[in-house]
C-alpha positions in Angstrom: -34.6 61.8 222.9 -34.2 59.8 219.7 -37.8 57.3 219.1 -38.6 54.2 221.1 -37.4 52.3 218.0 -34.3 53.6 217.8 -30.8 52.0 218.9 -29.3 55.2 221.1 -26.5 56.1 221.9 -24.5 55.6 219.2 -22.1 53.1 218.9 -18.4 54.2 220.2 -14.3 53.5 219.0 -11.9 52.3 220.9 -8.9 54.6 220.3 -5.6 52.4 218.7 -3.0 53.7 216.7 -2.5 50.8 214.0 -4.9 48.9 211.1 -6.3 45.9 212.4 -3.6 43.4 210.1 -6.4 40.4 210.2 -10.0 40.5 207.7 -13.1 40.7 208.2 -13.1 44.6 208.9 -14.7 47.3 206.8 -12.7 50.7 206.8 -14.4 53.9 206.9 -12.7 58.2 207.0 -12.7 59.4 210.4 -15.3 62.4 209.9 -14.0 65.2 211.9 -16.9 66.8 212.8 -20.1 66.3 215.5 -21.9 63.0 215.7 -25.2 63.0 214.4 -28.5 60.3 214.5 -31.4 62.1 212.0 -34.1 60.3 212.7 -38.0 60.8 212.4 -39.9 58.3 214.7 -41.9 60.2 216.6 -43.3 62.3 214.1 -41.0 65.1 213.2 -37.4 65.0 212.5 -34.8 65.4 214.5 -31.2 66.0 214.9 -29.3 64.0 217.8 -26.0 64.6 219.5 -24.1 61.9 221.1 -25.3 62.4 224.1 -28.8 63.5 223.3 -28.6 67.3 222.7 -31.0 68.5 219.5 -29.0 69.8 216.9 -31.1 70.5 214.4 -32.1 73.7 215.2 -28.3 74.9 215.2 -27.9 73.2 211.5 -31.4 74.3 209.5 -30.3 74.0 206.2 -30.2 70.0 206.9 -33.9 70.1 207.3 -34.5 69.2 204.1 -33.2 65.4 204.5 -36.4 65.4 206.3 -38.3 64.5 203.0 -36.0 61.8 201.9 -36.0 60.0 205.3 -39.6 58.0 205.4 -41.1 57.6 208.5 -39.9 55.9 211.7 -35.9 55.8 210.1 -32.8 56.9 211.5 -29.3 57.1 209.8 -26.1 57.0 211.9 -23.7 60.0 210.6 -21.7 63.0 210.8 -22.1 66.6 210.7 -19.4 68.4 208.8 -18.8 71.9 207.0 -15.8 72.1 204.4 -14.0 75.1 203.5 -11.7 75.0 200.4 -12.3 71.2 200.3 -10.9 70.7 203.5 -13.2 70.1 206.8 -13.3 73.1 209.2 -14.0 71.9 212.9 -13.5 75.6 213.9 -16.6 76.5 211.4 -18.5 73.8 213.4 -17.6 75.4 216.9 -19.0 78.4 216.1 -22.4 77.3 214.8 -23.5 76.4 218.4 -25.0 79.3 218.9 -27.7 80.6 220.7 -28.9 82.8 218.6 -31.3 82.3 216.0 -30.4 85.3 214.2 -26.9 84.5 214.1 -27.8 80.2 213.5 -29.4 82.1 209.8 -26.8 83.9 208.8 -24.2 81.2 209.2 -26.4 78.3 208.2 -26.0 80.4 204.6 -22.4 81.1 204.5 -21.4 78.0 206.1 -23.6 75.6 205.5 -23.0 72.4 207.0 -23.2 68.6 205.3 -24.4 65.2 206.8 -22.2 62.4 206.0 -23.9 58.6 206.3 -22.0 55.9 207.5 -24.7 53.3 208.9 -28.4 52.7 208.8 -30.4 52.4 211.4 -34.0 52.1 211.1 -35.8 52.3 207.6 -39.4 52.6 207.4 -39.9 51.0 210.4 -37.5 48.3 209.8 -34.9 47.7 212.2 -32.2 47.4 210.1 -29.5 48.0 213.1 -30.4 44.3 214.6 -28.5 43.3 211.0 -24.7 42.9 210.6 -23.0 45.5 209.5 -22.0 44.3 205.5 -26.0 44.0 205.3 -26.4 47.2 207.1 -24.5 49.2 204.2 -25.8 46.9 201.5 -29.6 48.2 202.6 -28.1 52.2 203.1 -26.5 51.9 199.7 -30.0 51.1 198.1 -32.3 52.9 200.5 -30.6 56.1 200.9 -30.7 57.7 197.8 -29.8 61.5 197.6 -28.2 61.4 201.5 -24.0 61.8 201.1 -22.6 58.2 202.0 -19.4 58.0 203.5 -17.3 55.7 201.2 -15.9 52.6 203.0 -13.2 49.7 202.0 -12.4 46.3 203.1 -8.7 46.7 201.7 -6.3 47.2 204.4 -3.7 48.8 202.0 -6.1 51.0 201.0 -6.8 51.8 204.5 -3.8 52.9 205.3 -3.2 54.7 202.1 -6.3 57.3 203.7 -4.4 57.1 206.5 -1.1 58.7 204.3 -3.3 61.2 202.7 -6.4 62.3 204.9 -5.0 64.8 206.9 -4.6 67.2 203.7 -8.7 66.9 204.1 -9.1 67.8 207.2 -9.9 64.0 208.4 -9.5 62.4 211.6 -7.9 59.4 211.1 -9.5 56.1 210.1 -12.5 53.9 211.9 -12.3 50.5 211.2 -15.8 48.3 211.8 -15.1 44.5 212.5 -17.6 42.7 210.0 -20.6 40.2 211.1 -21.7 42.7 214.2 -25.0 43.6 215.0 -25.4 47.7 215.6 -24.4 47.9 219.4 -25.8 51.5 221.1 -22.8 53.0 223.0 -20.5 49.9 222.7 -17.2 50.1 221.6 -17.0 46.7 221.1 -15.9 45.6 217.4 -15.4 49.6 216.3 -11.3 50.8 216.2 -10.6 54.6 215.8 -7.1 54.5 214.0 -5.3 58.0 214.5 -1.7 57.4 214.2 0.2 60.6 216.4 2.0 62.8 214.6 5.4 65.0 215.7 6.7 68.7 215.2 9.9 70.3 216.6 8.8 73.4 218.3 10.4 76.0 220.3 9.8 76.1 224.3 8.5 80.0 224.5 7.2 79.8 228.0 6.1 77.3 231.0 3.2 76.9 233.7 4.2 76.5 236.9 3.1 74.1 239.6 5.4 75.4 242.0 7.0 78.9 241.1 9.6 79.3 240.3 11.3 75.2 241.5 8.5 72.9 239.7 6.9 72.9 236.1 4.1 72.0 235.0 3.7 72.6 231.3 5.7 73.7 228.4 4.6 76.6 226.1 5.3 75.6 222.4 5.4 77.8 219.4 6.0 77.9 215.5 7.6 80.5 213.3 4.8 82.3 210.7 5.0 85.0 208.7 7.3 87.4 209.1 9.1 85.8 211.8 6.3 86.1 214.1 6.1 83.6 216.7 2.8 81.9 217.0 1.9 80.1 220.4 0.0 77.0 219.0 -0.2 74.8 222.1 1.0 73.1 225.2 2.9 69.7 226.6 2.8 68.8 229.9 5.9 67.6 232.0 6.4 64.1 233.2 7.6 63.8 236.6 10.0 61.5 235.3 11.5 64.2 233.1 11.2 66.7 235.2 14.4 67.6 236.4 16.1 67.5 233.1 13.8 70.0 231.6 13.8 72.1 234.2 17.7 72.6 233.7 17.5 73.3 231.0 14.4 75.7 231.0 15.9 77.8 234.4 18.7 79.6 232.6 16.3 80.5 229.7 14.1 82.1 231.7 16.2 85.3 232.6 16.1 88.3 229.7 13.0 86.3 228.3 10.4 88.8 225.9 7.7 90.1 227.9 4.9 87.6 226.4 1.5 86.6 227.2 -0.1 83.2 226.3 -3.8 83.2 225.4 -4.7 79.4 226.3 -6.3 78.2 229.6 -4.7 76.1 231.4 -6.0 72.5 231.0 -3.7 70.9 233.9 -5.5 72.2 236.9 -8.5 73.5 238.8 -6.8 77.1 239.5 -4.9 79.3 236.7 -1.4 78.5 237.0 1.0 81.0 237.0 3.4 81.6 233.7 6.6 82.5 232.4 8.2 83.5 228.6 11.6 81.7 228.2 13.8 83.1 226.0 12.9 81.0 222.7 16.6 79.5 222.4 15.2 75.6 223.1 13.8 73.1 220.4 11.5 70.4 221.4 9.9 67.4 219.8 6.9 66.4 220.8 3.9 64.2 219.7 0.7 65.7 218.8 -2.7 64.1 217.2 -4.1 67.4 215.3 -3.7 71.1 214.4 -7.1 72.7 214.9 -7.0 76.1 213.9 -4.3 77.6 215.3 -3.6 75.2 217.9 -3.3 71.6 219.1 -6.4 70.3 219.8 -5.2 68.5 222.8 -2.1 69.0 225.0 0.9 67.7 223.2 3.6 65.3 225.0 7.2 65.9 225.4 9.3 63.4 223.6 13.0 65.2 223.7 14.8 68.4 223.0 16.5 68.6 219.3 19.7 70.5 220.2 20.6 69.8 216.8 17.5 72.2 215.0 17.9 76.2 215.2 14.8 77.1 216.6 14.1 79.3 213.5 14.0 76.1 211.6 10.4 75.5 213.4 8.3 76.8 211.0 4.5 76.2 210.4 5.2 73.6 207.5 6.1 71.4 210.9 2.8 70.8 210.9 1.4 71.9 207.8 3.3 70.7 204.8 2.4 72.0 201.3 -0.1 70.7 199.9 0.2 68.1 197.2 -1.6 68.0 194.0 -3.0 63.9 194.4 -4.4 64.5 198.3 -7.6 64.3 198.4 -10.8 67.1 199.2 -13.4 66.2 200.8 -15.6 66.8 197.5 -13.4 63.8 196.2 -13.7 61.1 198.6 -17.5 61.8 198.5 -17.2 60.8 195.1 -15.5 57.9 195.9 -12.3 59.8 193.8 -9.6 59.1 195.8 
C-alpha cells in the first residue's frame, strides 16, 4: 500500500450529466484510462491502483518517472495508451497480464503514458492538506518533465471539451469545486460530467427471462462493412415497457437468421437463454461509450424509430467522421485545443 504519508484512496466523482453553471470550479478531461497514485515514500517507487493493486510492474516503461519524483512524493493521475491520437482503453485491458514476457513485448509496442492531474506529496511536503488552485499552482512548478493534464476554470470552455472529446477517446469532463482540501476516497466537491449519448440500432436478438413469454434484454446491432451486421451491445427491458416490446419482438422472432451473440450476459447469475429476431426493428437507445466494438455498459431502451429502415443504422451512429479541428490527445497535452 501507498506510504504512511500519503492521502489513499484517491479522491472519487460523483457521476452528473451537466457543468456545474455557478464558479469557483476548475475543469479538467476525463482520462479514460486506469487510475494511478506514483508515489515513492517508502523507498522505491510504486504504481497504485484505486483500490491498491501495484501496477507498476504491468507498465515498466513508466519506471523512469522514478528519477523525476524526489523522495517521499506522490502525484495523483492517470494511466493511458493512445493509438492514432486517440486513447485506447482496449490497449489498456490487455496490458494486465500475467506474464512478464508478454508485459515486455507490449510495454514496447504500446507503451503507455501518465497523465498528472493533482499533487500529492512533494519532498515530503504534504501538499494534498492545500486547496486545490494551490495544489496545481505547486504541480505546475514542481513537476517538471511529468505530462500535466490541462485544466480550465471557463465553463464555456468546459463544455466546448465536452462537444469535442469524444473524437479523443475522452471520457467526459471532471469538474473540481475550488477552495477543497485533497479528500482520500471522497466524492465530495469532485463532478464527473458524461452527458449520454444515443444511436438507432436494429433489435437482432433478445435474452430471455422466461422463454419464450418474458424478456429480459434486447440484442442491438449496427451495419459495417459490406452489410455485415455487427452485434455491439445490449439494453435491458423495463418492466414498465415490457409488454409493448414484446409485441412487437414475438412476430419477429419466427424465420429469424440462425445467429449467435458473443457477449455474457450481465443481467443475471445463470446464462440466459437467447433468440435472433429477424432484424426488421429499429430502436433508440441511450448509451455512454463505444469501447471497441461494443458498449461499454448495457444501453437503455428509449423507443422504437418505425420511421428509420434498419439499414440506415450504420456504424457512423456512433462513430461519425472525424473532423479536422477535434482534438488528439497529443494536442490537448499541449494545451492545443
Amino acid at each position: 500500500m501507498p506510504g504512511p504519508n500519503v492521502p489513499f484512496p484517491p479522491m472519487e466523482a460523483q457521476l452528473v450529466k451537466e457543468l456545474p453553471d455557478s464558479n469557483g470550479w476548475q475543469f479538467e478531461p476525463k482520462w479514460d484510462g486506469f487510475r494511478g497514485v506514483l508515489e515513492n515514500d517508502g523507498g522505491e517507487l510504486a504504481l497504485w491502483s484505486r483500490n491498491g493493486r501495484p501496477l507498476l510492474r504491468y507498465f515498466p516503461e513508466l519506471r523512469p518517472l522514478g528519477e523525476l519524483l524526489p523522495p517521499h512524493s506522490a502525484l495523483d493521475g492517470e494511466i493511458v495508451i493512445a493509438r492514432d491520437g486517440v486513447l485506447d482503453f482496449d490497449s489498456m485491458q490487455m496490458r494486465l497480464h500475467p506474464a512478464e514476457s508478454r508485459v515486455r513485448k507490449l510495454a514496447t509496442e504500446i507503451p503507455a503514458d501518465f497523465v498528472v492531474f493533482d499533487l500529492l506529496l512533494w519532498s515530503g511536503e504534504p501538499v494534498h492538506k492545500q486547496p486545490l488552485e494551490e495544489r496545481r499552482t505547486e504541480l505546475e512548478r514542481s513537476a517538471d518533465g511529468f505530462r500535466l493534464s490541462p485544466t480550465t476554470a471557463d465553463t464555456d470552455e468546459a463544455q466546448e471539451w465536452l462537444n469535442s472529446f469524444e473524437a479523443a477517446g475522452l471520457d467526459g469532463v471532471i469538474a473540481k469545486r475550488l477552495g477543497l482540501p485533497y479528500l482520500p476516497g471522497s466524492r465530495d466537491g469532485v463532478l464527473k460530467v458524461k452527458p449520454y449519448k444515443t444511436a438507432d440500432c436494429v433489435i437482432v436478438g433478445v435474452r430471455w427471462k422466461e422463454k419464450p413469454t418474458r424478456i429480459a434484454t434486447l440484442l442491438l446491432g449496427l451495419y459495417g462493412k459490406g452489410g455485415k451486421m455487427d452485434y455491439v451491445g445490449s439494453a435491458a427491458v423495463a418492466a414498465s415497457k415490457h409488454k409493448e416490446i414484446f409485441e412487437r419482438i414475438e412476430p419477429l422472432l419466427k424465420g429469424a437468421p440462425d445467429r449467435g451473440f458473443s457477449e455474457p450476459n450481465r443481467w443475471g447469475t445463470g446464462e440466459l437463454a437467447e433468440s435472433a429476431v429477424r432484424p426488421e426493428l429499429v430502436a433508440e437507445v441511450r448509451y455512454d461509450k463505444v469501447q471497441g466494438n461494443r458498449f461499454r455498459h448495457g444501453s437503455r431502451f428509449l423507443r422504437f424509430r418505425d420511421d428509420k429502415d434498419p439499414e440506415q443504422c450504420t456504424w457512423r451512429e456512433v462513430r461519425p467522421p472525424r473532423r479536422k479541428e477535434d482534438p488528439t490527445f497529443e494536442s490537448l497535452l499541449a494545451g492545443r485545443v
